[in-house]
N, C-alpha and C positions, 0 to 999 in steps of 0.2 A: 918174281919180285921185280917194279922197275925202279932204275932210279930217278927221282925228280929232281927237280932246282929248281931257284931262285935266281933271275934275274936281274942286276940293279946295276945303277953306278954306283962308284967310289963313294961320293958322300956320302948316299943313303945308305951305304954299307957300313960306313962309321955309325951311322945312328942305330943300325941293326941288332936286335939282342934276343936272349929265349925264343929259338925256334925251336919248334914241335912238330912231332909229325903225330897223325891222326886218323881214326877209320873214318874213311871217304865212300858212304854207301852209294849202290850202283856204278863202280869204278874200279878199274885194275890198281889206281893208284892210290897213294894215301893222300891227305889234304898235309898241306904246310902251311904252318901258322909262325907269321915272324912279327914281334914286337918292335916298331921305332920308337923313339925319346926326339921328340920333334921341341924344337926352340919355339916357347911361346912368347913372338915376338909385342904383344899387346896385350894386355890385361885382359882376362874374359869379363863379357858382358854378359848379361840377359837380354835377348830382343825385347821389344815393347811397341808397343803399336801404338800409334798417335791417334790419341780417341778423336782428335778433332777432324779426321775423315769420315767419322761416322755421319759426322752433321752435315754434309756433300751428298748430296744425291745421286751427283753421278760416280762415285765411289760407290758406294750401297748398290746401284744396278749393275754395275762393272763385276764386283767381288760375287752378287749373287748369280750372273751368269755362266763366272768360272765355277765357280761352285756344285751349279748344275749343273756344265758340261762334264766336271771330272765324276760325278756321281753318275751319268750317264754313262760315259766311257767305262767306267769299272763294274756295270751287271755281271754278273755273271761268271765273273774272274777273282778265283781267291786275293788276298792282300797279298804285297811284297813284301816281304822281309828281307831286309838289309844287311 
């Protein structure tokens, strides 16, 4: 059995709460799950996209070329999950 830690500063230690330990497959170790209580300094929002870049054409070729390059870039490679 090893032992793990957790690494942090002082403050974020204050914020620190429910930790967990858990099966970590393919691993000697277990996985550590620690919950912060983070200050939300600003009211959440919803993002929103300003429709009026749609009517821009060089927006529209811009966004369509990232678009294609990240769908390019990602053949062949499952998704990441976060």
């Amino acid at each position: 059995m090893c032992i793990d830690h957790v690494l942090t500063s002082p403050e974020a230690l204050a914020m620190a709460s429910k930790p967990i330990t858990s099966y970590a497959p393919f691993s000697d170790h277990r996985a550590i799950t620690v919950s912060l209580q983070l200050e939300n300094k600003k009211p959440e929002t919803a993002w929103k996209l300003n429709n009026s870049l749609l009517k821009e054409e060089e927006f529209r070729n811009q966004m369509s070329a990232v678009i294609k390059r990240v769908q390019e870039e990602g053949r062949g490679e499952p998704p990441c999950i976060v």
